[in-house]
TIDRENTOR-420993 format. One record per atom (N, C-alpha, C, O): residue in three letters; x, y, z. Coordinates in steps of 0.05 Angstrom, whole numbers, plus 5000, padded with zeros to 4 digits. Layout:
N
alaXYZ;...
END
This chain:
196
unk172567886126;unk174367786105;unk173067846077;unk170667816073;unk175167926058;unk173268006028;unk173467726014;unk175067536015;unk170967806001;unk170167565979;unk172067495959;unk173167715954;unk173067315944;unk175467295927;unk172967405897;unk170567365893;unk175467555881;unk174367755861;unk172267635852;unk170067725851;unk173167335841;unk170867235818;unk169067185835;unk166967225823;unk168667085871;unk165467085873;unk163867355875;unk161367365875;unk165867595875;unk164567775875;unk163067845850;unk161067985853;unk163667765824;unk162967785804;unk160667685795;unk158867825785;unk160767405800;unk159667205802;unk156467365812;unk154467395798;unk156567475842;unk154867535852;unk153567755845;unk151167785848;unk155467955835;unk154368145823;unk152568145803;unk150468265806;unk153567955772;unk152667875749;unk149867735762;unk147867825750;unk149367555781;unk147367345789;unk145567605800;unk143167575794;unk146167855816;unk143668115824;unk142768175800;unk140368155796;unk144468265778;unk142768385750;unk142168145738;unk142668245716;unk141667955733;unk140367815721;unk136767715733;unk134567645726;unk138467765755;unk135167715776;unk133867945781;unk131467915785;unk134368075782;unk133068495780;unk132168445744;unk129968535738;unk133068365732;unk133068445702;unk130868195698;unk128768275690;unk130867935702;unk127967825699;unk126467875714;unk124367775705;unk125868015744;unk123768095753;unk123068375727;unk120968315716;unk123868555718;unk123068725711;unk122168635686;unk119968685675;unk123768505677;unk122168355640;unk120168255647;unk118068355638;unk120068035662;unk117667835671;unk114967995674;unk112967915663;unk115068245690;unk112968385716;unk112168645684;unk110268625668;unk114168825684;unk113068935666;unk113468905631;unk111768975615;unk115968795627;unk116568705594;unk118368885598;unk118269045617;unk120568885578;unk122968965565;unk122769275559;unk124269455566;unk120469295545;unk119869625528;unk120069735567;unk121969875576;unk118169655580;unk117569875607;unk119269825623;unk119269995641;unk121169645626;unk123569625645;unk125869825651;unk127469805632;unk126469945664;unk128770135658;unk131570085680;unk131569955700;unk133370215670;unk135970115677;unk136170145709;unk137570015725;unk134670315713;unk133970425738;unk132370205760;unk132770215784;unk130870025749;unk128969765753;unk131369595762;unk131569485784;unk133069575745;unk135869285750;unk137569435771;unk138369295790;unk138069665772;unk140869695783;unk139569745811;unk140369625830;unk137369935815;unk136369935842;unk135169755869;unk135169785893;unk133969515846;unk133469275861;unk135369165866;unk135369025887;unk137769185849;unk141068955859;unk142269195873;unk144669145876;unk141769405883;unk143169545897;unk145969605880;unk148169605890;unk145269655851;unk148969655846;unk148069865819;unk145969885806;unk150069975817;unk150270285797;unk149570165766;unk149469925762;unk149170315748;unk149170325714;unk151570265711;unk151870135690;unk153870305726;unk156470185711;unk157069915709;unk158269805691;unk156069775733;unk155769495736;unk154469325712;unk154969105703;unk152669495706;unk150369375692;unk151969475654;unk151369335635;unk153269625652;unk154669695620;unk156669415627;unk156569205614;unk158269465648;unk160369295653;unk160469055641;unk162168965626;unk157868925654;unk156968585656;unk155568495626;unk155668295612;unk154568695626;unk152368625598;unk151368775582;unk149368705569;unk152669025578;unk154169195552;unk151169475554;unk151369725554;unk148069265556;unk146669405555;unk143769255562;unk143669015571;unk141669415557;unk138669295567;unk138869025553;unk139068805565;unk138869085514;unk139368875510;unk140468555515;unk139168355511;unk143668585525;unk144968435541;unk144668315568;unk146168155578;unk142568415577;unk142068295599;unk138968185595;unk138168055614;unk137268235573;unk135768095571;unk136867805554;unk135667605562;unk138567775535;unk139767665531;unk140867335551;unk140967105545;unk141767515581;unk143467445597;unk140167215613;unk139566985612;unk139567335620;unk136267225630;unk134367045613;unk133166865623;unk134167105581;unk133966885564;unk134966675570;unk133566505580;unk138066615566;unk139866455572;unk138666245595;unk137966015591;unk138666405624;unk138066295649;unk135466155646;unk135165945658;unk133566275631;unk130866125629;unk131465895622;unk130965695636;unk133165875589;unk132865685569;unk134465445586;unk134165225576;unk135865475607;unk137665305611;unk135265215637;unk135064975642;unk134365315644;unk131465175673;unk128965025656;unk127364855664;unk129265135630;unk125665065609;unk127464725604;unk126264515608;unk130764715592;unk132064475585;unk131864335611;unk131264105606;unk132264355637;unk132564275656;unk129564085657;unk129263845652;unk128264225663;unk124664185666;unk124363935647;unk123763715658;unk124663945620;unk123663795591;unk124963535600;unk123463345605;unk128263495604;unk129663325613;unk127963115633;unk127762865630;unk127063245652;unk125863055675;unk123362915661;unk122762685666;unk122063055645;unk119663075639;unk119562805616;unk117462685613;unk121762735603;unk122662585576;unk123362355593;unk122062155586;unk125262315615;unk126162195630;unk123961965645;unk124061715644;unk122062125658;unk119662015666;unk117961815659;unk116461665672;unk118561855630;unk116061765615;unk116561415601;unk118261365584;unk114861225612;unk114361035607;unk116960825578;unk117960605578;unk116961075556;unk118060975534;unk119761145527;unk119461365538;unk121361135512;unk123361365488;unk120961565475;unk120261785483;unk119861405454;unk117561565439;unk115361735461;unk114661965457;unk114561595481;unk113461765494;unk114862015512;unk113862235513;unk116661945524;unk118262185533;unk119162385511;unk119962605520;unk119362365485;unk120462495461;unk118262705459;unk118362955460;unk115862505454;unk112262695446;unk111962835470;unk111063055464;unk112462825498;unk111662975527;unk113763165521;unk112763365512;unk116563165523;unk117863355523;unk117463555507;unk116963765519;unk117463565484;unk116163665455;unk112863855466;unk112864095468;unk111063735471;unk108963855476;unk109364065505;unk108864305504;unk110463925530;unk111364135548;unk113564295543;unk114664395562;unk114364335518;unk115764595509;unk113364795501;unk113865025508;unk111464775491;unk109064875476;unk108065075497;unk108065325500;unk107164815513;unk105464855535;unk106665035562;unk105565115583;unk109565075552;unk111065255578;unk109765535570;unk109665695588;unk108665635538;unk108865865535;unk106465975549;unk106066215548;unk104865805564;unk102265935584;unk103366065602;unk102266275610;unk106065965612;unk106766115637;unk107266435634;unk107566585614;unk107166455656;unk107166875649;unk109766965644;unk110367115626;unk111166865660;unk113966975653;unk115766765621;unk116666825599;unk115666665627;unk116166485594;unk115466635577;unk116966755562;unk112066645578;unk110666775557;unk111766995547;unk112367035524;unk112067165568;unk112567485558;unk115567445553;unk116267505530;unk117567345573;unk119867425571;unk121167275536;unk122767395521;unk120066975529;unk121066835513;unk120766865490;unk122466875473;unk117066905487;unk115266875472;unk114467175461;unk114167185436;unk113967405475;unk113367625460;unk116767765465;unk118367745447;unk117567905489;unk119868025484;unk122267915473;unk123068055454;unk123567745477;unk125367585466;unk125167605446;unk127167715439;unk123267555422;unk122967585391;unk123667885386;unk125467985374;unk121667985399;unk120268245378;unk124368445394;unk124768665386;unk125768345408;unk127968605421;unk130368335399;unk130868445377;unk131368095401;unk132867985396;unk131867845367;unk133767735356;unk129567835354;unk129767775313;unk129267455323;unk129767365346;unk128367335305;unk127367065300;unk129066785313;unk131266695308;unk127266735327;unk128366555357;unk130566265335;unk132666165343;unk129366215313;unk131566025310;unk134266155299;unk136066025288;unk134066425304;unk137066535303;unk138966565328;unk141366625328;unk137466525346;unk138266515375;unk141166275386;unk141266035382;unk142966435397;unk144666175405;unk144365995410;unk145865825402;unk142365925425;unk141365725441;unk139565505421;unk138665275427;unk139465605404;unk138065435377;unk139565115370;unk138664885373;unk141965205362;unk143265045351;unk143364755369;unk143664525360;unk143064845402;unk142564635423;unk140764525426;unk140364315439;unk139064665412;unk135864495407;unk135964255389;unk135464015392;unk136764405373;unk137464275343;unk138964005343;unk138263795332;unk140864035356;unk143263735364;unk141363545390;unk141263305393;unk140263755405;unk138563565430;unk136663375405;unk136863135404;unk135063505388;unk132963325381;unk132763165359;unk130763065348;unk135863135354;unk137362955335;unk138662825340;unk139262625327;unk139562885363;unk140262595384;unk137462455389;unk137262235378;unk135562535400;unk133062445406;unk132262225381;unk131961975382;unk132062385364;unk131462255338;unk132462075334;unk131261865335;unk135162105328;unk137661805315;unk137261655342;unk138261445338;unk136561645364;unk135961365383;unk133061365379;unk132561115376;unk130261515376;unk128061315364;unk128161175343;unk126660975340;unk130261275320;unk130661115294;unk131960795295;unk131660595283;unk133260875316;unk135460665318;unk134060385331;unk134560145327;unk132160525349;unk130260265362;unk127860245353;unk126060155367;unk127260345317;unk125560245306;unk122660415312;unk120660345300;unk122360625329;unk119760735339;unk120560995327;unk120961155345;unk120861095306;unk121561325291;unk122161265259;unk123861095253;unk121161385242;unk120161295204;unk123261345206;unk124661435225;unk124061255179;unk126961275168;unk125961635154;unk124061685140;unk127661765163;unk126962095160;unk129762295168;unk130262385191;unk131562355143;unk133362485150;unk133562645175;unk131862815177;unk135062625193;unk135262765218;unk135562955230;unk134963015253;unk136863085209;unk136563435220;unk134563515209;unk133363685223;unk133463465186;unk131263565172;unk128663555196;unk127263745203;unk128563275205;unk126363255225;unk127563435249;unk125463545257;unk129663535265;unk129263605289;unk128663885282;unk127464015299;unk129464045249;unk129764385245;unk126464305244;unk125264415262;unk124664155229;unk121764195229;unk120164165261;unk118364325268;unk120964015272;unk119864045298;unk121364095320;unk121263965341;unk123164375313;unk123664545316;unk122864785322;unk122964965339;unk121764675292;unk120465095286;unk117065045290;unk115465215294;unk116564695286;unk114264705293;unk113964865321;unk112865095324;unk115164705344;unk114564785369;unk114264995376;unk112265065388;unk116665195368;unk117565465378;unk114965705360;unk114765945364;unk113465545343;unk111865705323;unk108865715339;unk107165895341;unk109065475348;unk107465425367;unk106165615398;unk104065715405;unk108865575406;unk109265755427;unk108466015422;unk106866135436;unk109966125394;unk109566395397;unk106966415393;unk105866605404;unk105366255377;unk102166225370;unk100666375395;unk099566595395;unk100966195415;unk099966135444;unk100966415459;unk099266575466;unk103066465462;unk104266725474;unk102266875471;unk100566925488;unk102466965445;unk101267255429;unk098867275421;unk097667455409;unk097466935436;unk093166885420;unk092167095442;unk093267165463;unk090067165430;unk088867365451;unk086667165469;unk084667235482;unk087866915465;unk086266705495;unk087966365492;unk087466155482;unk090266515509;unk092766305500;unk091366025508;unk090265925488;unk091165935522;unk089965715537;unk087865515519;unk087965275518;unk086265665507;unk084765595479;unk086965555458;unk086865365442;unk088465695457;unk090165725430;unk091865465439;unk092065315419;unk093065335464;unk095265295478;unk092964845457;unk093564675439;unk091264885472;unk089064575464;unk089064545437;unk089264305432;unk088964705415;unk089064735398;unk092064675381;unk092064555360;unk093864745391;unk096864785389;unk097064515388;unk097264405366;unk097064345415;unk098664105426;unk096763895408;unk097763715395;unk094263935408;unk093263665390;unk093863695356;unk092663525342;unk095063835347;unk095463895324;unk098363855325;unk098763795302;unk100763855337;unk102363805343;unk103263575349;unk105663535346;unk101363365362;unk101763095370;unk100562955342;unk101562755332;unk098363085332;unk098262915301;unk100262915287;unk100262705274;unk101863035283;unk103663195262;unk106662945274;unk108362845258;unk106662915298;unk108862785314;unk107562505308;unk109362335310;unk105462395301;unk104662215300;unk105262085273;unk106461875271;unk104362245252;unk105562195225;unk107962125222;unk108962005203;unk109462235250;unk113762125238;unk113761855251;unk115661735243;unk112161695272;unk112061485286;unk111861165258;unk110361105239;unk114161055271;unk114660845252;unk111560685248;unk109560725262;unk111660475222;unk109160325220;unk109660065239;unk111859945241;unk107460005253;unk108159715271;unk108159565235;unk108659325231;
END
Protein backbone atom coordinates (compact mmCIF):
# COMPACT_ATOMS: atom_id res chain seq x y z
CA UNK A 1 0.00 0.00 0.00
CA UNK A 2 1.57 3.63 -0.83
CA UNK A 3 2.33 6.10 1.73
CA UNK A 4 -0.20 9.12 1.62
CA UNK A 5 1.79 12.04 -0.29
CA UNK A 6 2.48 14.23 2.74
CA UNK A 7 4.12 11.27 4.77
CA UNK A 8 6.04 10.79 1.87
CA UNK A 9 7.31 14.16 2.06
CA UNK A 10 7.49 14.39 5.43
CA UNK A 11 9.98 11.48 5.11
CA UNK A 12 11.76 12.57 2.50
CA UNK A 13 12.46 16.23 3.93
CA UNK A 14 13.33 14.20 7.55
CA UNK A 15 16.40 11.89 5.07
CA UNK A 16 17.96 15.32 3.91
CA UNK A 17 17.95 16.94 6.95
CA UNK A 18 19.62 13.95 8.71
CA UNK A 19 22.27 13.20 5.70
CA UNK A 20 22.75 17.10 5.79
CA UNK A 21 23.65 17.28 9.69
CA UNK A 22 25.67 14.20 9.56
CA UNK A 23 27.71 15.90 6.83
CA UNK A 24 27.83 19.58 8.56
CA UNK A 25 28.40 18.02 11.92
CA UNK A 26 31.37 15.24 10.65
CA UNK A 27 32.93 17.42 8.13
CA UNK A 28 31.43 21.32 8.19
CA UNK A 29 29.40 23.00 5.52
CA UNK A 30 32.51 24.30 3.21
CA UNK A 31 33.52 20.16 2.79
CA UNK A 32 30.01 18.73 2.60
CA UNK A 33 28.74 18.15 -0.80
CA UNK A 34 25.36 17.66 -2.37
CA UNK A 35 26.47 14.36 -3.18
CA UNK A 36 27.10 13.66 0.96
CA UNK A 37 23.01 14.46 1.49
CA UNK A 38 21.46 12.92 -1.42
CA UNK A 39 23.56 9.64 -1.36
CA UNK A 40 23.20 8.86 2.26
CA UNK A 41 19.16 9.55 1.96
CA UNK A 42 19.24 7.54 -1.05
CA UNK A 43 17.32 10.33 -2.95
CA UNK A 44 18.52 12.51 -6.16
CA UNK A 45 19.72 16.51 -6.21
CA UNK A 46 16.24 17.16 -7.26
CA UNK A 47 14.80 16.23 -4.03
CA UNK A 48 17.24 18.18 -2.32
CA UNK A 49 16.64 21.83 -4.87
CA UNK A 50 12.97 20.72 -4.32
CA UNK A 51 12.90 20.75 -0.38
CA UNK A 52 15.44 23.31 0.40
CA UNK A 53 16.26 25.39 -2.64
CA UNK A 54 20.00 24.67 -1.84
CA UNK A 55 23.20 23.68 0.50
CA UNK A 56 22.38 26.73 2.07
CA UNK A 57 18.69 25.78 2.83
CA UNK A 58 19.24 22.82 4.21
CA UNK A 59 21.76 23.90 6.49
CA UNK A 60 19.35 26.33 7.43
CA UNK A 61 16.71 23.40 7.68
CA UNK A 62 19.14 21.48 10.33
CA UNK A 63 19.94 24.78 12.27
CA UNK A 64 16.31 24.91 12.86
CA UNK A 65 16.12 21.11 14.11
CA UNK A 66 19.08 21.74 16.46
CA UNK A 67 17.66 25.04 17.88
CA UNK A 68 14.41 23.47 18.54
CA UNK A 69 16.35 20.11 20.64
CA UNK A 70 19.15 22.96 22.32
CA UNK A 71 15.24 24.83 23.44
CA UNK A 72 14.03 21.46 24.35
CA UNK A 73 17.19 20.52 26.56
CA UNK A 74 17.36 24.40 28.40
CA UNK A 75 13.47 23.90 29.16
CA UNK A 76 14.08 20.74 31.36
CA UNK A 77 17.15 22.11 32.58
CA UNK A 78 15.23 25.67 33.99
CA UNK A 79 12.37 23.42 35.02
CA UNK A 80 14.55 21.35 37.37
CA UNK A 81 16.01 23.75 39.19
CA UNK A 82 15.14 24.43 42.83
CA UNK A 83 13.97 28.31 42.13
CA UNK A 84 12.85 30.68 39.08
CA UNK A 85 16.23 32.66 39.42
CA UNK A 86 18.07 29.59 39.56
CA UNK A 87 16.60 27.74 36.69
CA UNK A 88 16.86 31.27 34.69
CA UNK A 89 21.04 31.40 35.64
CA UNK A 90 21.31 27.23 34.67
CA UNK A 91 19.47 27.60 31.54
CA UNK A 92 21.43 30.72 30.44
CA UNK A 93 24.85 29.14 31.28
CA UNK A 94 23.85 25.62 29.60
CA UNK A 95 23.28 27.54 26.48
CA UNK A 96 27.08 28.65 26.70
CA UNK A 97 28.16 25.54 27.72
CA UNK A 98 26.25 23.52 24.77
CA UNK A 99 28.92 25.20 22.46
CA UNK A 100 31.63 22.34 23.77
CA UNK A 101 29.64 19.92 22.01
CA UNK A 102 31.08 18.98 18.57
CA UNK A 103 28.23 19.11 16.60
CA UNK A 104 26.66 22.42 18.15
CA UNK A 105 30.00 23.79 18.03
CA UNK A 106 30.75 23.47 14.47
CA UNK A 107 27.29 23.31 13.08
CA UNK A 108 25.89 26.56 15.36
CA UNK A 109 28.82 28.17 16.42
CA UNK A 110 31.44 28.28 13.49
CA UNK A 111 29.28 27.31 10.25
CA UNK A 112 25.99 28.72 10.94
CA UNK A 113 27.64 32.27 11.35
CA UNK A 114 30.40 32.44 9.01
CA UNK A 115 27.51 30.60 5.73
CA UNK A 116 24.13 32.41 7.34
CA UNK A 117 25.67 36.44 8.82
CA UNK A 118 25.22 37.30 12.50
CA UNK A 119 23.22 34.80 14.62
CA UNK A 120 21.01 37.61 16.17
CA UNK A 121 19.73 38.03 12.65
CA UNK A 122 18.63 34.56 12.58
CA UNK A 123 14.81 33.61 12.68
CA UNK A 124 15.02 31.87 15.53
CA UNK A 125 16.31 35.00 17.45
CA UNK A 126 13.33 36.76 17.92
CA UNK A 127 12.16 33.38 20.05
CA UNK A 128 14.93 33.82 22.15
CA UNK A 129 14.22 37.20 22.69
CA UNK A 130 10.29 36.77 23.80
CA UNK A 131 11.47 33.36 25.74
CA UNK A 132 13.80 35.55 27.97
CA UNK A 133 11.41 38.27 28.54
CA UNK A 134 8.91 36.20 29.59
CA UNK A 135 11.60 34.75 31.95
CA UNK A 136 12.42 38.12 33.02
CA UNK A 137 8.86 39.87 33.56
CA UNK A 138 8.12 36.60 36.01
CA UNK A 139 11.60 37.10 38.00
CA UNK A 140 10.54 40.82 38.20
CA UNK A 141 7.24 40.13 39.11
CA UNK A 142 8.32 37.88 42.15
CA UNK A 143 10.75 40.36 43.23
CA UNK A 144 14.18 38.14 42.43
CA UNK A 145 15.05 40.31 39.33
CA UNK A 146 16.28 44.52 39.61
CA UNK A 147 13.49 46.76 38.06
CA UNK A 148 15.38 46.70 34.41
CA UNK A 149 13.50 47.38 31.20
CA UNK A 150 12.80 44.02 29.67
CA UNK A 151 13.70 43.65 26.39
CA UNK A 152 16.68 45.66 26.92
CA UNK A 153 17.76 42.88 29.53
CA UNK A 154 16.74 39.72 27.44
CA UNK A 155 18.62 41.53 23.77
CA UNK A 156 21.85 41.94 26.40
CA UNK A 157 21.83 38.51 27.61
CA UNK A 158 21.13 37.58 24.57
CA UNK A 159 24.01 38.56 22.81
CA UNK A 160 25.82 38.07 25.98
CA UNK A 161 25.24 34.31 25.68
CA UNK A 162 25.38 33.68 21.98
CA UNK A 163 28.86 35.96 22.09
CA UNK A 164 29.82 33.66 24.44
CA UNK A 165 29.32 30.63 22.69
CA UNK A 166 30.88 31.81 19.71
CA UNK A 167 33.93 32.78 22.08
CA UNK A 168 34.13 29.06 23.15
CA UNK A 169 33.34 27.51 19.59
CA UNK A 170 36.18 29.26 17.83
CA UNK A 171 38.98 29.44 21.31
CA UNK A 172 41.73 27.43 20.20
CA UNK A 173 41.06 25.42 23.79
CA UNK A 174 37.27 25.74 24.11
CA UNK A 175 36.93 24.06 27.45
CA UNK A 176 39.37 26.68 29.09
CA UNK A 177 37.67 29.35 27.16
CA UNK A 178 34.10 27.49 28.00
CA UNK A 179 35.30 28.18 32.59
CA UNK A 180 36.20 31.34 31.75
CA UNK A 181 32.93 32.24 29.77
CA UNK A 182 30.30 30.87 32.43
CA UNK A 183 32.01 32.54 35.54
CA UNK A 184 32.03 35.82 33.88
CA UNK A 185 28.68 35.35 32.78
CA UNK A 186 27.16 34.33 36.10
CA UNK A 187 28.83 37.64 37.59
CA UNK A 188 27.33 39.74 35.05
CA UNK A 189 23.73 37.69 35.75
CA UNK A 190 24.40 38.41 39.24
CA UNK A 191 24.56 42.16 38.99
CA UNK A 192 20.69 42.04 37.47
CA UNK A 193 19.64 39.92 40.79
CA UNK A 194 17.32 42.05 42.96
CA UNK A 195 18.83 43.56 46.48
CA UNK A 196 17.52 41.33 49.47
Amino acid sequence: MRKPREEMIAETRAKLIAAGRHAFGTVGYAAASMDDFTGDAGLTRGALYHHFGDKKGLLQAVIREIDAEMTDRLHRISSAAPNRWQGFVEECVAYIEMALEPEIQRIMFRDGPAVLGDVSQWPTSNGCIAALSDSIDQLKSEGAMADIDTESAARLINGASSHAALWIANSEDPSETSKRAVRGFRTLLEGLRAKA
